[in-house]
N, C-alpha and C positions, 0 to 999 in steps of 0.2 A: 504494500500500500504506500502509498506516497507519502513526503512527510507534512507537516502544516504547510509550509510556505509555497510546498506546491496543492496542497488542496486547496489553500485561499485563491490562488491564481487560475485553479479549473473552476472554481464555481464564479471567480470575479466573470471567468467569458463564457459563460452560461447566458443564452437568449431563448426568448418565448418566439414560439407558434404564433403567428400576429392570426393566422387561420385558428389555431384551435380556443383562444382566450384574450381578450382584451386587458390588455396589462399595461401598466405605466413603464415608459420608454427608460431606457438605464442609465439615460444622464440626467432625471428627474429629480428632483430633490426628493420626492414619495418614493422614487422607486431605488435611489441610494442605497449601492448594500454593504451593511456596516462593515469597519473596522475588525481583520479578522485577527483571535489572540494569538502570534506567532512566538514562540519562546525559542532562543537564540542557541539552546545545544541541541535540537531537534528531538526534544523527548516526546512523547505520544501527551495528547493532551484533548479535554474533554470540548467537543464542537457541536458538542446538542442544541445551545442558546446559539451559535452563529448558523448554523444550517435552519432550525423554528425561525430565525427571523430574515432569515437569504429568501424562506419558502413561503413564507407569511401572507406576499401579493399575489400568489397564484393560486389561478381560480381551480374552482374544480375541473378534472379532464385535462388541462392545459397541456400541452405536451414542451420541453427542452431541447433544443436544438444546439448540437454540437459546434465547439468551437478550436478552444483549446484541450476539450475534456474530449475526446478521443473514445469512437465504439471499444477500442484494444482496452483501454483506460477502465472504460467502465465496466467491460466482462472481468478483467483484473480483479476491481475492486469487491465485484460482487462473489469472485471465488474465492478473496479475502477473508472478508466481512461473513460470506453466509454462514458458517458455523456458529459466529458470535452471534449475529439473526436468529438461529434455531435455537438458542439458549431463553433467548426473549427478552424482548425489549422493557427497558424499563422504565413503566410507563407512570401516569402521575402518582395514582396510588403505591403501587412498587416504592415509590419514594417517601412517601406519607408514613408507608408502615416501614422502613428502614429508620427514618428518621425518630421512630418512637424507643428503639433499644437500647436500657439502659442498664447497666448492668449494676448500678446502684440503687435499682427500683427496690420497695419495700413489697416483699410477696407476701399475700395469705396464703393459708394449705390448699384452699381451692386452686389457686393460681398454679402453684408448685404442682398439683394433681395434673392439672392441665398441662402441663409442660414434661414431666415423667411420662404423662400418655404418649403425648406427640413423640415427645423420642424412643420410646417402646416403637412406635410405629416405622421411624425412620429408620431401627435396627432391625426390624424384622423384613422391612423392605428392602436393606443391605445384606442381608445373609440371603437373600433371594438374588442376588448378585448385580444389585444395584452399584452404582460406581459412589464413592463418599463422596461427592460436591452433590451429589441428585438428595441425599438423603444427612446421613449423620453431621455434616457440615453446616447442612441450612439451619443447624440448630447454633443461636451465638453464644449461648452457654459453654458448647460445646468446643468450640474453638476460643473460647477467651482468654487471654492470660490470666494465670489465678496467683501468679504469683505478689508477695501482700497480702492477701484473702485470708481471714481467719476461718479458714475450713474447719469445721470440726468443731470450733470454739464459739461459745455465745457472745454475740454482737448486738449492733444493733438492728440489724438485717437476719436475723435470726433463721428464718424460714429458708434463707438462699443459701445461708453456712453451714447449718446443722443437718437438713435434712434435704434441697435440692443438689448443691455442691457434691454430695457424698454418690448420688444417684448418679448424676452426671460421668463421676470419676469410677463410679465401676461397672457402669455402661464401659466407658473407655478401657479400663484394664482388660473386661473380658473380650473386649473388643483386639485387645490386643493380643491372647489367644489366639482366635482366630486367623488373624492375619498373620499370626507367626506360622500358624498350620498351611495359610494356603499358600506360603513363599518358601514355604519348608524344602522342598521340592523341582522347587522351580516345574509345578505339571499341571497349571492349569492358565488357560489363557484368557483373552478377553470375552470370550465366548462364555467363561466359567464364572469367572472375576473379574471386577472392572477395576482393574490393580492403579492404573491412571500413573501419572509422571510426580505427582506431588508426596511429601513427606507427610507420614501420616502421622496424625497428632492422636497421640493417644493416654496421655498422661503417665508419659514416661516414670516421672518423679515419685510414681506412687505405685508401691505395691500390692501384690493381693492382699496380703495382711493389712498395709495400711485401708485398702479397701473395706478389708472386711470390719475393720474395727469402726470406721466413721461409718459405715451402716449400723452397725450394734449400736453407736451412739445415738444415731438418726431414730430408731426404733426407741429407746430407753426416751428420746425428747416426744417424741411423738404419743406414747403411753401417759404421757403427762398433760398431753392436748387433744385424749382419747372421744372427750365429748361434744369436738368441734368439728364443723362439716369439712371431711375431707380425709381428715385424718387416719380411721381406718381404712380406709380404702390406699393409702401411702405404705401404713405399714406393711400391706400385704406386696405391693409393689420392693419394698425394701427387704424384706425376708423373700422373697422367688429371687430377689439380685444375689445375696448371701449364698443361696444354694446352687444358681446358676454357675457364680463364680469358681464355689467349690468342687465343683463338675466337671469343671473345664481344667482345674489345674490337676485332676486325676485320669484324665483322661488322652496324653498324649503314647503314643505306642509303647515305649520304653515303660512309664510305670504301669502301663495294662499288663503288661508281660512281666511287670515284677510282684506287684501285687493287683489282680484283678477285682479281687474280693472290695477294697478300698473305691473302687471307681464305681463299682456295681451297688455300692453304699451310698455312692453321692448321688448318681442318677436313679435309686428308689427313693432318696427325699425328695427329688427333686418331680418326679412323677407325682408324689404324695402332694404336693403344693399344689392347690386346686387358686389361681389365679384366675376370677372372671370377671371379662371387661363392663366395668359397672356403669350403669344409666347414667349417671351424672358425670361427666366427663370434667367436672370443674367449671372454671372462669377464663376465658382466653385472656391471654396477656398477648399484647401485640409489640410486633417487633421483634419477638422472641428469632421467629425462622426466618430466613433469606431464601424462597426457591430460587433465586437469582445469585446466587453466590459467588455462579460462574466467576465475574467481573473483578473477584477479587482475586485470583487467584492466575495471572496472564501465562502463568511457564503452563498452566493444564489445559488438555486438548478439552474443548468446547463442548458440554455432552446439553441436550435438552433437559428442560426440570422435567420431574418424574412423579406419574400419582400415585401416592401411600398408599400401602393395602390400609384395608377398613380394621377398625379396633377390633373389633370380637376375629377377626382371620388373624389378627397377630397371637392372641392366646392360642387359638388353635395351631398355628403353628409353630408355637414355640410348646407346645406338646407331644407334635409330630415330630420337630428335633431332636427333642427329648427320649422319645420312642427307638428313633432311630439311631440315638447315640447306644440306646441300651443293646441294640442288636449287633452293634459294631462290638461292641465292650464283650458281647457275648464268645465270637471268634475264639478267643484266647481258649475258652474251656470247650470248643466241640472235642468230640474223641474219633474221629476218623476225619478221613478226606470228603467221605460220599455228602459228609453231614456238611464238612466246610462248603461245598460246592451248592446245596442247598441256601446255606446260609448267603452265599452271595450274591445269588439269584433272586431271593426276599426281599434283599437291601436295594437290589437294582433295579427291579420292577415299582419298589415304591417311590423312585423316585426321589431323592434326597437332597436336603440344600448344599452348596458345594462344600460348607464344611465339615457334612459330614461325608460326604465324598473321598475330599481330601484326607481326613483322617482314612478312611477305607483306603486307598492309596497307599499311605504311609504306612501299615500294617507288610505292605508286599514293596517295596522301595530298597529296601535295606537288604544287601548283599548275605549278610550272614546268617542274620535268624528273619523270619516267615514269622505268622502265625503260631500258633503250636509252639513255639518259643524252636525250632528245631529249625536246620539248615533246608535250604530250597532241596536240594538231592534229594536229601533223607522226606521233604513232600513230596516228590514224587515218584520217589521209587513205591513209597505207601500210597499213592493212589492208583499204581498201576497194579499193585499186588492186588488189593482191596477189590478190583475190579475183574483180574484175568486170574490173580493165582500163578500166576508167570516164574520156571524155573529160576534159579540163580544165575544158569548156561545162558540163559535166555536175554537176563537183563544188564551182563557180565561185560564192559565195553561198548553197551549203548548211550550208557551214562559219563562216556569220559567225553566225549566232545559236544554236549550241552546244551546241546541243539534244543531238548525234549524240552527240557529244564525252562529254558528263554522263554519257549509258545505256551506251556502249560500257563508261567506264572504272569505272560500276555492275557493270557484268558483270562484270567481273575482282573489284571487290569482295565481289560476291557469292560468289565460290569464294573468297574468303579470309576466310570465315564461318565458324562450324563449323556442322556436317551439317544441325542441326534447323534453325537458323536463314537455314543458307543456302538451304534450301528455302523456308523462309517468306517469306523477301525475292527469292527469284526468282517465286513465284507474283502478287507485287505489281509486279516489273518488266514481268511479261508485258503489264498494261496499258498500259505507259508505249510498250514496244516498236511495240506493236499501232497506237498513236495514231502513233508515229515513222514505222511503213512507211505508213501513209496520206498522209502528210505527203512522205515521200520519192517516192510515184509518182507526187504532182502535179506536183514539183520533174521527177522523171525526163521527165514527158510538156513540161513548157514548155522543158527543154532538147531532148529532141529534136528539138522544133517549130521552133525557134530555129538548128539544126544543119542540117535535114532538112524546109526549107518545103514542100517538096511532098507529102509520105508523111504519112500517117494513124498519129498519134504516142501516138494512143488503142491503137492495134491491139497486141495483142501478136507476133502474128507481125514487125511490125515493128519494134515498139521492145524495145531488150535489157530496158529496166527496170535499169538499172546498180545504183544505190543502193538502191533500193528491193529489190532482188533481194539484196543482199548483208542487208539489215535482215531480212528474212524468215527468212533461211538463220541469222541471228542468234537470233533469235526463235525458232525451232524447236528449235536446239541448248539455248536456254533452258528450252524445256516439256520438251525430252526429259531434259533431267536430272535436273529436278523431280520429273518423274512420274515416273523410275526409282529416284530417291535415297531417294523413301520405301520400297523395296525392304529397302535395307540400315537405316531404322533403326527396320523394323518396325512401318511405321506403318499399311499395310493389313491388313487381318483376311483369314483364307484363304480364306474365301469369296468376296473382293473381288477375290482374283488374275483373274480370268475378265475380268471389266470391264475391269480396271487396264489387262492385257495386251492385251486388247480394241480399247481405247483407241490404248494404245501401238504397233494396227499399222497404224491409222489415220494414225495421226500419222507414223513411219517413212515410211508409204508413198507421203503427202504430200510428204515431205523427200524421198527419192528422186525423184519425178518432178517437184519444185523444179529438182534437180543437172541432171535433163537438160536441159531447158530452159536450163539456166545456161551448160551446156555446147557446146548447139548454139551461142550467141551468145556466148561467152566468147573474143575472137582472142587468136590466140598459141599455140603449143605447148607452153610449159612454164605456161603456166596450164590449158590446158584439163587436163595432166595431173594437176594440183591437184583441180582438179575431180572426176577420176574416180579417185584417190586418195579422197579424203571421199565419194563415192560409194559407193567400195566398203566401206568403215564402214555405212555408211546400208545400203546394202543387205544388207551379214551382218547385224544388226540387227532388219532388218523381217525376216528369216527365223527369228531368234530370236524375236523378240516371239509370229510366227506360232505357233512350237513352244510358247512359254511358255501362251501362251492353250488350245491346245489342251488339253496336258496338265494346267494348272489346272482348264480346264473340265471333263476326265473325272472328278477326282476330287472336284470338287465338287459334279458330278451326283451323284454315291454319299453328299455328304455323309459324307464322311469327316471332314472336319476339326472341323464345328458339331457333328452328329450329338446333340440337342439329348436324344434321350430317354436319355443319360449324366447329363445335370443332375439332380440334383433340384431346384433351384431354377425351372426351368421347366416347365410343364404341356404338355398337347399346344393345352388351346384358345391360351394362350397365343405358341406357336410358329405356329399357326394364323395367328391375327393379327398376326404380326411380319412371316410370310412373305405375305401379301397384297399383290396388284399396286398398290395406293395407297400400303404401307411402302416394299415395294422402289424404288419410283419417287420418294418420300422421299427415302429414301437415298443412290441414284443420285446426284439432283441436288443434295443436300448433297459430295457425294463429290467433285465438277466442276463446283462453283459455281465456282472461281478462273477455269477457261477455256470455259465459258457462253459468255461477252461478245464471246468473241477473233473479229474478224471473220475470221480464218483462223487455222490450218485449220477447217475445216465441225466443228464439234461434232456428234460422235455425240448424239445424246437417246436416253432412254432406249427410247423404241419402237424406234429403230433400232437400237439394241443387242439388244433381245427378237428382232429381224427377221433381224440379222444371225446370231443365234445357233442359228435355228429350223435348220438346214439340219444341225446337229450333234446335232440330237436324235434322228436316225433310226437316228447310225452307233453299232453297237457298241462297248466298249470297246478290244479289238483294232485296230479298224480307227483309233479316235483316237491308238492309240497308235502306231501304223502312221504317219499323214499326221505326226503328231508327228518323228519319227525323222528323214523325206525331208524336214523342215523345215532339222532340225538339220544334217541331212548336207549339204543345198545353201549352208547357212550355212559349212560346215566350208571345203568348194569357194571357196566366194566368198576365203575368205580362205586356204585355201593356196597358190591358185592370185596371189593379191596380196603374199606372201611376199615373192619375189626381186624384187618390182616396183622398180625403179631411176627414176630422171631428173632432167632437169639441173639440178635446184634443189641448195639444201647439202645435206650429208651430216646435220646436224643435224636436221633437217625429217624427210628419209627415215627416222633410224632415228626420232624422236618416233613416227610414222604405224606402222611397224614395231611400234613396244611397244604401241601402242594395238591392232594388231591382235593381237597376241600373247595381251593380257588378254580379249579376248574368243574367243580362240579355244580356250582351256584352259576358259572356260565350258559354249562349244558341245560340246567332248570331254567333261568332266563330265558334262553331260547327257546324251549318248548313250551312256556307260559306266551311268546309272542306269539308262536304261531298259532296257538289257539284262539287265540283273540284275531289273529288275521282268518282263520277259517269263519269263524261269528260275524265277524263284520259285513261282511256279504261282498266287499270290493272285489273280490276275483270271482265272481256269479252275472258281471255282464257276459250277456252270450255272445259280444263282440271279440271281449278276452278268451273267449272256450276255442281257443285257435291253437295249432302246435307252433312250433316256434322255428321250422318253415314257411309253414304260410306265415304268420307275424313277421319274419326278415324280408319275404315278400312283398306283403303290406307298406312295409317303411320303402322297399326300393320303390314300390308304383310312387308312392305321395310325394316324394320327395324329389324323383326325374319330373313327375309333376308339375309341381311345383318349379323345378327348373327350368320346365319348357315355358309354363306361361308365365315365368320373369322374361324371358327371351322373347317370346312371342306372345304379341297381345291376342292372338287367335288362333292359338292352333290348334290342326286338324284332327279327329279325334275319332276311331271306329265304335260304334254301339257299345260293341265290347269294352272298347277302352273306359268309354268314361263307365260302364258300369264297375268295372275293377277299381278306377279310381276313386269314387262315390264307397264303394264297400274300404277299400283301405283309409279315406278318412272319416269311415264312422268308427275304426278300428283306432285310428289315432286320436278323435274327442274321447273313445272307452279310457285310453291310455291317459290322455289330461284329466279325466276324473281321477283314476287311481293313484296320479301324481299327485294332486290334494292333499288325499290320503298317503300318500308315499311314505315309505318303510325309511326308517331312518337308522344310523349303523352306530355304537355310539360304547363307549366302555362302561361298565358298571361299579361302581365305586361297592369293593368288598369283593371283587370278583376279578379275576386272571386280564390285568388290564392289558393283554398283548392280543387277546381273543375277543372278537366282536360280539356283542350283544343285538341284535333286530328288534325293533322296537317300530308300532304303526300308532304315530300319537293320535288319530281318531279315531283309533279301535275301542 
């Protein structure tokens, strides 16, 4: 940007549009434009009053015409300036209420409630990975110097010293937890954390103890002003700070793993602390926050202000933290690997603010000790035991080059991602995986050659395939999560469900008749029953997948979802040539570029998906939703008949295995409560919909060339036949705008397996 003394000289040769507005000539005395403030080391300097009164005679509309200020000049300035633009302008009020903060005001407890609220808000909106100028910044408490400040100590400001000051300051210390956590690492980026270029103030000077003690004060002054409005409701804010803090300082990896017991103590008090965002929010004190903070702060990159979640969502989730820190804490005490992998699958799917991510991270970071307090090797040779049973021959020099060791402890990384990204890095592991099991059944076949000189160590029937089996069953678990996690976060288009699902029972079905095979050569009893534990996941699963595809597919035969002559933005020839076998087949293979490559499982192509789909085009609507239901229902089977399933492994393991089928089995039940309410409802009972789904793609191509011919021709020619065909195909497409109305909507259910779709017909 230029400096003042050339900005005053772009706007002195700034003229009006004599065509767009009547304005006084620029050697008028009225139209004189003042004296601009130029200061002589060319520091940046504030030109709000000289630009208000340069702009002051121009009317509305008017438009500027260039002189010295140059089109180059002005797109310059505006790629300058616009990030500070997006911050937002600060306008008269913005000014009003800046100018009321005083940091010597006298609070009552209402005030001080009101302001503990608001920054409850502003941190729970930062551990949501807001950037600190959008949130904990805009608080000037927050940033104030306190140094002088009788913190702690009775003043005459009593209410700011004893009992907000204290709040303030261990807001900040545990604040500074956190941020030690997510820089611990250097592994999460702006995507995760909005780390920003500036020092974070977090009230270095003060410890947790110092913390802890000016809140025990704040609480002992506060018990003494028990019977004034505000009050209790402070103290409960100031004891959830207390345990908060103590939470957090037992919970970074090192003392989980020294003493577990201590951290699982803090976060049960800390659960126990029933914190509810009370009616009476206090008294606002104005002045307090700056959303505009930006401005003070010129070395940090320009972010928009940002709206606070709502009061009652911050309790809540700072419960859901809380939850989630107790499952992380948990780790340290599974007793197998089956159960760690469980466990990290719970913590992934729920989704977690980045710091507890991070700590999840930080659990597997560290070269020497893992989880389990025990070296990465020593995880993985016990998961691969746990799962195959695998000789000593077998696993004897697969472990010195490390290779296994890096992808397994990848994988757990990857669920300690959040959602978008942990998809994006599992579709990249897939390859690494793919290359790992080719590698592992050369390994499997020269041990059992070595084991086993006489037998053909090629054969499958002979050889278990030990490692190489357990990499596969690795591998799978990795596409199935992938391909389902774009589920929850929306990343296929409705039309895509059919494929998606498609795909997905492909895949299942592969994973299931993997287990068998694993099963038949898996010795031991309390392993095979491992086996057909994960079996029985896999196969509810491939019966859901089945269900999902079906009922995706009926409704995107109908074209419910695209139903493309809603747009105006789309013509028919245009829809025409989107939906062409050369687009679709496009898209397909854009859609399944990531596992194309995978030497296993068999990639569907897209002919075999058109092949595999043909055999659904004949059946009626009823009848799909018919096979649909008997999918769902053998699903339901599978797993409540795996309910009470017991055996001799820990109790830890059985109930992990237990809640995993729980979460899919409240999916299965969802689904089969829609579709009964979709048979009730009568919307698939026009007899324009009692079409197979032939004739239905038929229908669309008449309406729609239709359509295209008479945008092209305002008359064209047309046999008896023809227009009768096209009169039956758009009564077929009004049936179709009715059921879009009603349209089926796809949607996660809160308490239930959010990677798997729910159907739901909100006018059922």
């Amino acid at each position: 940007m230029a400096d003042s003394e050339q900005l005053s000289s772009g706007l002195s040769g700034l003229s009006l549009d004599a065509n767009a507005a009547e304005v006084p000539e620029a050697g008028s005395a009225e139209g004189q434009l003042p004296e601009p403030i130029v200061t002589s080391d060319g520091e940046w300097i504030d030109i709000t009053t000289l630009v208000d009164r340069a702009a002051s005679e121009l009317a509305s509309g008017a438009l500027i015409k260039q002189t010295h200020f140059t089109l180059f000049d002005a797109m310059m300035s505006v790629e300058v300036m616009d990030p500070r633009l997006d911050m937002g302008i600060l306008t008269a009020d913005d000014a009003l209420e800046v100018s009321q903060w005083d940091i010597d005001r006298q609070l009552t407890l209402r005030e001080a409630l009101w302001v503990a609220l608001q920054l409850l808000r502003c941190e729970m909106t930062w551990h949501g990975s807001a950037s600190l100028l959008q949130t904990l910044y805009t608080c000037n408490y927050f940033t104030a110097n306190v140094d002088g400040l009788p913190i702690g100590q009775d003043s005459s400001n009593a209410v700011r010293d004893i009992v907000l000051f204290p709040i303030v300051i261990a807001t900040g210390v545990g604040c500074r937890y956190v941020w030690s956590e997510f820089s611990r690492y250097n592994l999460f980026g702006e995507e995760d954390v909005q780390m920003g270029t500036i020092e974070p103030q977090f009230f270095a000077d003060f410890s947790q103890r110092d913390a802890d003690i000016l809140l025990y004060e704040a609480h002992m002054y506060l018990e003494f002003r028990m019977n004034e409005p505000g009050a209790r409701e402070l103290i409960e804010i100031v004891d959830s700070r207390r345990h908060w803090l103590r939470a957090l300082g037992l919970l970074s990896a090192e003392r989980m793993i020294e003493d577990a017991s201590a951290a699982a103590d803090g976060l049960a008090e800390l659960r126990q602390m029933h914190v509810a965002w009370p009616d009476d929010e206090g008294t606002p004190v104005r002045g307090v926050f700056d959303p505009k903070c930006m401005r003070r702060y010129a070395a940090a990159a320009p972010i928009k202000p940002r709206e606070l979640i709502e009061g009652p969502a911050c309790v809540q989730e700072l419960e859901r933290m809380a939850k989630d820190l107790e499952l992380v804490e948990s780790l340290v005490r599974v007793e197998s690997v089956e159960h760690l992998v469980y466990m990290f699958q719970k913590i992934h799917i729920r989704a977690p603010s980045p710091f507890v991510r991070s700590l999840l991270m930080t659990t597997l970071a560290n070269n020497e000790h893992v989880v389990l307090a025990e070296s990465p090797e020593a995880l993985v040779r016990r998961a691969v035991l746990e799962m195959v049973a695998a000789p000593p021959r077998a696993l004897a020099g697969w472990f010195a080059n490390g290779d296994i060791i890096r992808v397994f402890l990848d994988w757990f990384r990857t669920l300690a991602q959040n959602p978008p990204r942990a998809r994006r890095v599992a579709y990249k592991c897939l390859g690494t995986w793919d290359a790992l099991q080719g590698e592992a059944e050369q390994a499997d076949i020269d041990a059992f050659g070595a084991e086993h000189p006489g037998r053909d160590a090629a054969d499958p029937a002979q050889n278990p395939f030990w490692v190489s089996s357990w990499v596969y069953h690795m591998k799978l678990m990795l596409l199935e999560g992938a391909l389902l996690g774009g589920v929850r976060l929306h990343v296929y288009a409705a039309y895509e469900l059919p494929i998606i699902f498609g795909y997905a029972t492909q895949v299942f079905e592969a994973h299931a008749a993997h287990l068998d095979r694993m099963h038949m050569g898996a010795p031991g009893a309390a392993r095979t029953q491992r086996l057909q534990r994960v079996g029985v996941l896999v196969r509810a699963q491939r019966e859901m997948a089945v269900a999902t595809w079906l009922i995706s597919h009926m409704f995107e035969r109908l074209l419910v979802f695209r139903a493309p002559w809603h747009s105006k933005h789309s013509d028919a020839a245009t829809v025409l040539r989107l939906e062409s076998t050369s687009a679709q087949r496009a898209r397909y293979a854009l859609r399944f570029r990531h596992v194309s490559m995978l030497g296993s499982p068999t990639h569907l192509s897209f002919d075999g998906w058109c092949a595999s789909a043909e055999h659904l085009d004949e059946c009626l609507l009823p009848e799909l939703l018919g096979h649909a239901q008997n999918a769902l229902s053998a699903a339901r089977t599978i797993l409540g008949d795996a309910k009470d399933h017991r055996d001799s492994g820990n109790a830890s393991v059985v109930d992990a295995w237990a809640d995993a089928c729980r979460l899919l089995y409240a999916v299965v039940v969802a689904n089969l409560v829609a579709m009964a309410r979709l048979q009730q409802s009568g919307v698939l009972r026009a007899k324009e919909l009692m079409v197979s789904g032939a004739a239905a793609l038929e229908y669309r191509q008449c309406f729609l060339q239709a359509d295209a011919d008479d945008a092209a021709n305002d008359r064209p020619v047309r046999s008896k036949k023809q227009r009768k065909d096209i009169e039956r195909a758009r009564k077929w497409r009004d049936a179709v705008e009715a059921l879009a109305r009603n349209k089926l909507n796809v949607t996660c259910v809160q308490g239930a397996h959010p990677d798997w779709p729910v159907f739901s017909v909100p006018g059922a």
